[in-house]
C-alpha positions as CSV (number, residue, x, y, z in Angstrom):
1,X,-0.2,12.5,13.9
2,X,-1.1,12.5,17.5
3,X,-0.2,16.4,18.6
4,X,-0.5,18.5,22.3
5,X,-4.1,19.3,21.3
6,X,-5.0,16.2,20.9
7,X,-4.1,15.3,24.7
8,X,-5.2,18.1,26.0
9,X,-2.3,19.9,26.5
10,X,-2.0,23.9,27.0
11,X,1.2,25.8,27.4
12,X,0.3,28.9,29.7
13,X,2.4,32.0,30.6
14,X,1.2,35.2,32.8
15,X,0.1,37.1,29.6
16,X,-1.8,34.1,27.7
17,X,-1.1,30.8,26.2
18,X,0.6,28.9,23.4
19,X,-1.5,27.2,21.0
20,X,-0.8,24.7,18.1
21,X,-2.4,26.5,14.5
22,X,-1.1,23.6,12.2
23,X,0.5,20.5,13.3
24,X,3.6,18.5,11.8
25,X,2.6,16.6,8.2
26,X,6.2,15.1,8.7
27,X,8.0,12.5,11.7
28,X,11.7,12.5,12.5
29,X,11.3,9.0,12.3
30,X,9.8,6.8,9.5
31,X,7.8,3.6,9.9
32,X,10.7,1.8,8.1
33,X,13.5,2.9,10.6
34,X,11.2,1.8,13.5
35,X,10.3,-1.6,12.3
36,X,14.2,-2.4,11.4
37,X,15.2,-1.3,15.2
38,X,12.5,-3.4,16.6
39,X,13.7,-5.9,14.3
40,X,10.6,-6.6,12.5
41,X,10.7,-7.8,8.9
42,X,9.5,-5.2,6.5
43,X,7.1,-8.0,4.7
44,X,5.4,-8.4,8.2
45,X,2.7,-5.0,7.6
46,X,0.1,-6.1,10.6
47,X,1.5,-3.9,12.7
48,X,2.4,-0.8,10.5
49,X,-0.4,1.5,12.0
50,X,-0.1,0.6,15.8
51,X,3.8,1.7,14.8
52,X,2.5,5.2,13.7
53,X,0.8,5.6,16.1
54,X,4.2,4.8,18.6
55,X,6.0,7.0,16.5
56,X,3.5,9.8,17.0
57,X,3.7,9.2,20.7
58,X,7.4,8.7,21.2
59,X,7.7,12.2,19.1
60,X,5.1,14.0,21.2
61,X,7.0,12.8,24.5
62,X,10.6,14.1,23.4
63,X,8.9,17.3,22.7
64,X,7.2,17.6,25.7
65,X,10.4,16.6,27.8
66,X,12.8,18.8,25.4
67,X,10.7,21.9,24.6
68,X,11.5,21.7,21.2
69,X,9.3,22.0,18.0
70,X,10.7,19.1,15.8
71,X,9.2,18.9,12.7
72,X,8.3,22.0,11.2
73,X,4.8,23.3,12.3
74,X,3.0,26.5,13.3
75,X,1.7,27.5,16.7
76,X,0.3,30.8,17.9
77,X,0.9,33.0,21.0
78,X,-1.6,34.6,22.4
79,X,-0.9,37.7,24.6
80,X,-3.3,40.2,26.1
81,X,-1.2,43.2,25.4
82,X,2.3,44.1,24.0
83,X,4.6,43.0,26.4
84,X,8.6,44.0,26.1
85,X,9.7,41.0,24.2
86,X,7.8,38.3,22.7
87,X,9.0,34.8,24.7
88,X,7.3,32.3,22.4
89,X,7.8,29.8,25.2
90,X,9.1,26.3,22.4
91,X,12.7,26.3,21.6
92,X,14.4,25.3,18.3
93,X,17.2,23.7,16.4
94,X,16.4,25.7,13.5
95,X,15.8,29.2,12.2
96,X,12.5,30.8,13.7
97,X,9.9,32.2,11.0
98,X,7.2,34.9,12.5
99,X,4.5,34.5,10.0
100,X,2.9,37.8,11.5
101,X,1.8,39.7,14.4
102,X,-1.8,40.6,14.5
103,X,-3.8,43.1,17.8
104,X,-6.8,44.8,18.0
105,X,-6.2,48.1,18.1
106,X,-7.4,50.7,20.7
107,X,-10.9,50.6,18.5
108,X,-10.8,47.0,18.5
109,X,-10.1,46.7,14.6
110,X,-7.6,43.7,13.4
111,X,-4.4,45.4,12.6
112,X,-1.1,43.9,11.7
113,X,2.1,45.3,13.2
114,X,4.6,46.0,10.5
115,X,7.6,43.3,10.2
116,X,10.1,46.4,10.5
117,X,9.0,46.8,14.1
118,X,10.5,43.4,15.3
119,X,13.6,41.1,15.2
120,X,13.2,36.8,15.7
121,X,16.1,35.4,17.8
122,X,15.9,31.4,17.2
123,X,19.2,31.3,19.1
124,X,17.9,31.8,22.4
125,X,16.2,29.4,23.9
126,X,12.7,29.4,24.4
127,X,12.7,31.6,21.2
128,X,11.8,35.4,20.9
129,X,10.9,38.1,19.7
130,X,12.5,41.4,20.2
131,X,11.3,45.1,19.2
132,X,13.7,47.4,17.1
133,X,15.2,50.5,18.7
134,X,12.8,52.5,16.8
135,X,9.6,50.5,16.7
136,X,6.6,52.1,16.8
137,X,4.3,49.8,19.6
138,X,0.9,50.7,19.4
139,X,-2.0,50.8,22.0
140,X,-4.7,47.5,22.3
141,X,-8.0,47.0,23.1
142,X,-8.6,46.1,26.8
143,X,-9.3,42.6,25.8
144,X,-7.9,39.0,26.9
145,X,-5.6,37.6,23.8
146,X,-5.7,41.2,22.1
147,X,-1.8,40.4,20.3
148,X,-1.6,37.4,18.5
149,X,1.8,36.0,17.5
150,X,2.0,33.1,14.7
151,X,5.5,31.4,13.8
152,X,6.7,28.3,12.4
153,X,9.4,26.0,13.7
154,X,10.6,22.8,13.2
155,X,13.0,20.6,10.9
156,X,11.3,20.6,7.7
157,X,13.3,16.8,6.9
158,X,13.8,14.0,9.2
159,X,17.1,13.5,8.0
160,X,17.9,17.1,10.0
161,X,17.0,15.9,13.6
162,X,20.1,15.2,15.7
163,X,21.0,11.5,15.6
164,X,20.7,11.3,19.5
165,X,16.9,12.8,19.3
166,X,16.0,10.2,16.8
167,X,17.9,7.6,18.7
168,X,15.7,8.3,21.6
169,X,12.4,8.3,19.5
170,X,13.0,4.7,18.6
171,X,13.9,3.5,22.2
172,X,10.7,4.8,23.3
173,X,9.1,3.4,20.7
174,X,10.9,0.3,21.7
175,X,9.5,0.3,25.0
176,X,6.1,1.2,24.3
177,X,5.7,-2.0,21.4
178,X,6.9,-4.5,23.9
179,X,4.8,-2.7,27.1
180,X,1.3,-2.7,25.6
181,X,-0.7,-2.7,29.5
182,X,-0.5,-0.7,32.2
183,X,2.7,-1.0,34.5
184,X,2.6,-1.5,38.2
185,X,6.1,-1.0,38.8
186,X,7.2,2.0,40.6
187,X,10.5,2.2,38.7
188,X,9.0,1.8,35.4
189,X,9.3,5.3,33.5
190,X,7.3,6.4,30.6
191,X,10.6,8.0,28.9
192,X,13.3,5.1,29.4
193,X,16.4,6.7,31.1
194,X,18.6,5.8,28.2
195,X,15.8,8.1,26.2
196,X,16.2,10.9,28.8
197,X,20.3,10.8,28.9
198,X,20.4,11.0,24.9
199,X,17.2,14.3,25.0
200,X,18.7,16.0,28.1
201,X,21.3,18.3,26.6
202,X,18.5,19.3,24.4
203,X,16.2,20.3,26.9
204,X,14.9,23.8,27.1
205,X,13.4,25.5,29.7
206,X,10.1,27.0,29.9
């Protein structure tokens, strides 16, 4: 699967950047489901990869337009101190898992802060992190990307995604199988409008 890494992507904030640790193994839309709405027979198999790779495309460009994780995978947040709340900058459709919160501590030794000291809000959108009223924040080493956050969203089955998200996965695709060279047009988009109305009330902001 094509990811943000692989295009050179980097999410930045004012304390450090978002960073994909293990990329989706699934796609909210199969190969099947895409040949039958570009009405290709299923004994026709040619074109089966090039359609992976459309799929993988499609996917990448209603996340970047939606900031949404959609199938499940892990990124990591890297911060350069312990701000007041975590804002892990990706929204999602489903419940957020913190996998741990690691710093280097004020003798620049790899610690782990205790789950007990923090709360995940999926609900809010980008997601976050919140301390507890009584959590005990410790000091870091004066170094860039001393706190590192890792968490896991995402659908963990296609059949999860919302019927418009997937609709607008396959019209993309759609319009990238039939538009195979570069377009001069001024009007032409790379999401199709259709795609954009059906991802818009989805969208969340950075």
């Amino acid at each position: 699967m094509i990811t943000s890494s692989d295009l050179g992507i980097s999410v930045t904030t004012g304390f450090g950047k978002l960073r994909l640790s293990s990329a989706p193994t699934l796609t909210p839309v199969s190969v099947a489901e895409a040949k039958t709405h570009l009405r290709i027979d299923s004994s026709f198999t040619a074109d089966d990869t090039y359609i992976e790779t459309l799929i993988s495309v499609a996917t990448l460009a209603a996340e970047n337009y939606t900031n949404l994780a959609l199938m499940e995978q892990t990124f990591i947040l890297d911060i350069d101190a312990f701000p007041d709340y975590f804002n892990l900058l990706k929204g999602t459709l489903r419940t957020l898992t913190v996998n741990s919160i690691t710093y280097k501590d004020a003798s620049n030794a790899s610690q782990t802060l205790a789950a007990s000291n923090y709360v995940a809000d999926g609900s809010i959108k980008p997601a976050r992190i919140y301390f507890t009223p009584d959590a005990s924040i410790p000091s870091t080493f004066e170094i860039p990307n001393a706190v590192n956050v890792t968490f896991t969203l995402g659908f963990t089955a296609a059949s999860q995604v919302p019927a418009p998200i997937k609709q607008a996965i396959l019209l993309m695709i759609g319009t990238y199988y039939e538009t195979r060279q570069t377009v001069s047009d001024r009007t032409y988009k790379e999401i199709p409008q259709s795609a954009e109305y059906l991802l818009m009330p989805y969208r969340v902001q950075g």
